[in-house]
C-alpha positions as CSV (number, residue, x, y, z in Angstrom):
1,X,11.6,74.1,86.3
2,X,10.0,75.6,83.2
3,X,5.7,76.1,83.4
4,X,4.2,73.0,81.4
5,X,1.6,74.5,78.5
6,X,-2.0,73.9,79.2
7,X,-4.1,73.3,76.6
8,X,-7.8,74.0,76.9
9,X,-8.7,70.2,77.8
10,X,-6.9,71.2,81.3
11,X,-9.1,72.0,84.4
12,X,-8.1,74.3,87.3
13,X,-8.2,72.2,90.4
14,X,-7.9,72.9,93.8
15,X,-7.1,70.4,96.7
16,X,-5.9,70.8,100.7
17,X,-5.0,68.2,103.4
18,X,-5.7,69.3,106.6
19,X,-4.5,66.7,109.4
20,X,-6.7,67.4,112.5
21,X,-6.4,65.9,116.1
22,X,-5.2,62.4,117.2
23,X,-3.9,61.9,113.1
24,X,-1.1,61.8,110.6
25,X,0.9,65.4,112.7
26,X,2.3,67.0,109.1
27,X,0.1,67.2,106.2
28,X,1.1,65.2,103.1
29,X,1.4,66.3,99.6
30,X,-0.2,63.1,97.7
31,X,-3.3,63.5,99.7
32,X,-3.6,66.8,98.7
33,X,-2.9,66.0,95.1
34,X,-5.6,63.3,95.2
35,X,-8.0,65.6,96.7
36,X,-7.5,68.0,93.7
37,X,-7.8,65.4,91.3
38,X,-11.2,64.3,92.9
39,X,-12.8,67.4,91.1
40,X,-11.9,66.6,87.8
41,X,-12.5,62.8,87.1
42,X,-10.5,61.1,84.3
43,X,-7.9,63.3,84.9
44,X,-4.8,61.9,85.7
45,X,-1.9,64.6,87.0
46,X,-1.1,67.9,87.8
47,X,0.8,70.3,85.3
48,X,2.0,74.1,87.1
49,X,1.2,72.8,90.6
50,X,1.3,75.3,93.4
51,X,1.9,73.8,97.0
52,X,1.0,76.9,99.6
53,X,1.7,75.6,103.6
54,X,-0.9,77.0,105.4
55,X,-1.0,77.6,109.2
56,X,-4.5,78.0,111.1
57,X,-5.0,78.3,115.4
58,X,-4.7,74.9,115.8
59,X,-3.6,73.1,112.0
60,X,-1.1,73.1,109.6
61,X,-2.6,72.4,106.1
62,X,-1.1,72.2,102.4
63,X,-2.8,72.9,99.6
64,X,-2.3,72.8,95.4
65,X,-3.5,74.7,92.9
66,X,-2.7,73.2,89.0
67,X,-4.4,72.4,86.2
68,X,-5.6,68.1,86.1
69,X,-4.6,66.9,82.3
70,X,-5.2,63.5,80.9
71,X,-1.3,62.9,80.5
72,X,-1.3,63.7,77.2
């Protein structure tokens, strides 16, 4: 897949899901995305996104790195 331009509207996001105990066991991708989006309102997607699987003591997180657009 070929990097989407980014024009200077676009804002770097960041967003994670981290499951803890007694929920969801794997972490999920849209939750992350939404979480990302949540620091850029009006924005709609994600262009270059960057999913990293993390591992801590006791978690397995996911989180995305991208830049929110309008959908233009």
């Amino acid at each position: 897949m070929n990097p989407s331009s980014v024009s200077d509207k676009d804002i770097f996001v960041f967003g994670r899901h981290c499951p803890f105990f007694n929920s969801e066991q794997h972490p999920l991708m849209n939750l992350a995305i939404a979480d990302a989006l949540r620091h850029a309102p009006g924005k709609k997607g994600l262009k270059n996104a960057k999913f990293t699987d993390e591992f801590y003591f006791f978690m397995r997180c996911i989180s995305v790195t991208g830049y929110a657009t309008a959908g233009d």
